[in-house]
N, C-alpha and C positions, 0 to 999 in steps of 0.2 A: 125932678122926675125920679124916680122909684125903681130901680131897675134890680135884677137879680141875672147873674153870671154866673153858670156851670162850665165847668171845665172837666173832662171826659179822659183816658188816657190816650189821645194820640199825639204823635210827634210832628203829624202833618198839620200845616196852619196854627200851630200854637206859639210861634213865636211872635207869628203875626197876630193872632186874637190875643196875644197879653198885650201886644203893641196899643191893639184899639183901645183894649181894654182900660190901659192905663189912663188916654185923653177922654175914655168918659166918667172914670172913677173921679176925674179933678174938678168935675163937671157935676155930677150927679151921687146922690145915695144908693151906692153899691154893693148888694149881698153878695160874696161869695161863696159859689157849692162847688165844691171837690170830690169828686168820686174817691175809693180809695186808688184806681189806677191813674185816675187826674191828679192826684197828690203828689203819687211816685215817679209820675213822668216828668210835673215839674221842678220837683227836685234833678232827678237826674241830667236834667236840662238847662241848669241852671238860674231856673226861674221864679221859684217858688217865693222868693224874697222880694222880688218884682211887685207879687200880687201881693202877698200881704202888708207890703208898705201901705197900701191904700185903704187895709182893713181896721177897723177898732170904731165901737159903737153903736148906734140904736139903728137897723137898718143898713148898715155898715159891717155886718159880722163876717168873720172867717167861717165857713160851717163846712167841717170835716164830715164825710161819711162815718167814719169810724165814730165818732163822737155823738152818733144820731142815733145809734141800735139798730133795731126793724120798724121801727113806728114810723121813723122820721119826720119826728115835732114839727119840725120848722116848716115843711112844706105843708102847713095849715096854712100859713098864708095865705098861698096861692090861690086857695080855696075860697078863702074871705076876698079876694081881687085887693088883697092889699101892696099889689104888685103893678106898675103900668105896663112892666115889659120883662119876660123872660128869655136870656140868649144862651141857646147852648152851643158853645163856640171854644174849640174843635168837637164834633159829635162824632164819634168812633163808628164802626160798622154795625158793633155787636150794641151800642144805646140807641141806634137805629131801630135795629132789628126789633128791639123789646119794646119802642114806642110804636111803630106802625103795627104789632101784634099785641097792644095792650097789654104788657107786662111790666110794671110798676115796683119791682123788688129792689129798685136802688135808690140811691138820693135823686139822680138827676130825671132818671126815670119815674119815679113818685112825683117831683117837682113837676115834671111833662104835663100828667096826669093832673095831677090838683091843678094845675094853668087852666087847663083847659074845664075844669067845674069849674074856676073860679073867672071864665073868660076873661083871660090873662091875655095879652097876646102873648106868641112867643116864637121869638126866631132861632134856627137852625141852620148850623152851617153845615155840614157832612163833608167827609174828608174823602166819602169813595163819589163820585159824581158823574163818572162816565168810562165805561168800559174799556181797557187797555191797561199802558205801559203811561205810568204815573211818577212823578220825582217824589223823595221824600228824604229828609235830614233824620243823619242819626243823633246818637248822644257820643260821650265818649269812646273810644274804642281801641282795643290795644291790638296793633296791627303784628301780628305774630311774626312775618316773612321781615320786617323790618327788626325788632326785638332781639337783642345780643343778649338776653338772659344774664345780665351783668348779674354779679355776684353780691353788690351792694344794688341796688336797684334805686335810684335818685326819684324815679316817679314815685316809688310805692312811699320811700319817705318823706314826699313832698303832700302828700294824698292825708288832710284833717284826719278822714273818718275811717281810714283804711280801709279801701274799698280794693284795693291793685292786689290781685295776687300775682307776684311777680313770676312773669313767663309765661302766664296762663290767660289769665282775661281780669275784666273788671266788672267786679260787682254792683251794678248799676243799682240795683236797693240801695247799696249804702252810697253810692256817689251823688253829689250835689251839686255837679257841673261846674264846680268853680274853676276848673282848666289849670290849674297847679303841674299836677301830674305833666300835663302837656306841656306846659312851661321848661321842665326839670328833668325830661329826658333828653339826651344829649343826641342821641339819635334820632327823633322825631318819630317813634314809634308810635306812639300816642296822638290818636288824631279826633279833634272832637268839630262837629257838623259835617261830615263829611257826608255828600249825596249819593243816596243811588237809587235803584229803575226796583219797583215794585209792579206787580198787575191787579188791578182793581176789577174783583172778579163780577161776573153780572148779576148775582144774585143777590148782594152789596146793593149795587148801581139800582136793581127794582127794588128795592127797600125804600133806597133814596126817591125812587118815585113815589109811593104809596105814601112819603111825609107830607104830600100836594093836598089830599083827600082827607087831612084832620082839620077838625074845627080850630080856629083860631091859632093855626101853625102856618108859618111861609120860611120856607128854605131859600138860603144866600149862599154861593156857589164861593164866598169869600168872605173873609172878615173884617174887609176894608168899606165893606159896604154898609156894614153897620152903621159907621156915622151918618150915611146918608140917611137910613132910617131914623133914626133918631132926631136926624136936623127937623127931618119934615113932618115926625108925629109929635114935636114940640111946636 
């Protein structure tokens, strides 16, 4: 099977769609598309190396936005149905928004678009799906009220890409989630997954509705559900 995986910048459900992702890439010939916010998130996440173990080859590719321009080559594909399945899993509010208003100016968003000329199917998970008080993981984060401003700062030199400005915060651009930092503060200032209570606003959640009424598009409220899909369109 033929499948192509977008990855979007959010932090909700992406630990769990690299999870699925992984037992279908062992499985199947997987593209992957990375937004450039889907890039940076899974770096900062620590995950970015997850997903490219599984990439190299014909059908197989890494496909960076950055690496695409405005054309975005590759989503010819989609076009030719050289595709059996497209998943965009985790789908952010704001790649929502642009696919149920037909607006096509990204990778994953152009990808959306040409699936759907090239009646691709294509699944979507969305990460806002019902109005309220929502849990969500963050990334790294340097908990300031904890933070003694040590004068050598053990996290900042524990930190590859120097991402810690000591006393201040963490530059999550350059962080790569490897949890060093965390490791190396003596005080536990540094604290990486840690949950908290966001509101998934309604105009979001009708977005998420209107991805019901596109051709050849069906929305999964999870990313574990994939495999089912998959079990049963093979």
């Amino acid at each position: 099977m033929r499948v192509a995986w977008a990855f979007t910048g959010a932090g909700h459900f992406l630990k769990e769609s690299v999870m699925i992702y992984e037992k279908v890439a062992k499985k199947h010939d997987v593209t992957v598309l990375m937004s450039k916010a889907g890039e940076e998130v899974l770096k900062m996440y620590g995950l970015y190396d997850r997903v490219k173990k599984f990439t190299g080859g014909y059908y197989k590719e890494l496909v960076r936005e950055k690496d695409q321009e405005y054309s975005f080559p590759i989503t010819g594909r989609f076009s030719l149905g050289r595709y059996d399945l497209l998943i965009v899993s985790p789908a952010t509010a704001n790649t929502v928004a642009k696919i149920v208003h037909g607006i096509a100016d990204t990778l994953v968003t152009n990808a959306v678009a040409q699936a759907g000329k090239g009646r691709v199917k294509t699944l979507i998970v969305p990460v806002d799906i019902k109005v309220g008080k929502n849990e969500t993981v963050l990334p790294s984060k340097l908990e300031l009220d904890l933070c003694k401003n040590c004068e050598t700062c053990k996290a900042a030199a524990a930190c590859p890409t120097d991402a810690i400005i000591p006393g201040r915060e963490i530059e999550l651009l350059k962080c790569i989630g490897c949890g060093s930092c965390e490791k190396a503060c003596p005080y536990n200032a540094i604290v990486g997954g840690k949950i908290i209570e966001i509101y998934v606003r309604k105009i979001d959640v009708e977005n998420t509705k209107l991805l019901n009424k596109l051709e050849c598009v069906e929305v999964i409220d999870n990313p574990k559900k994939i495999l089912d899909y998959i079990t049963s369109f093979s």
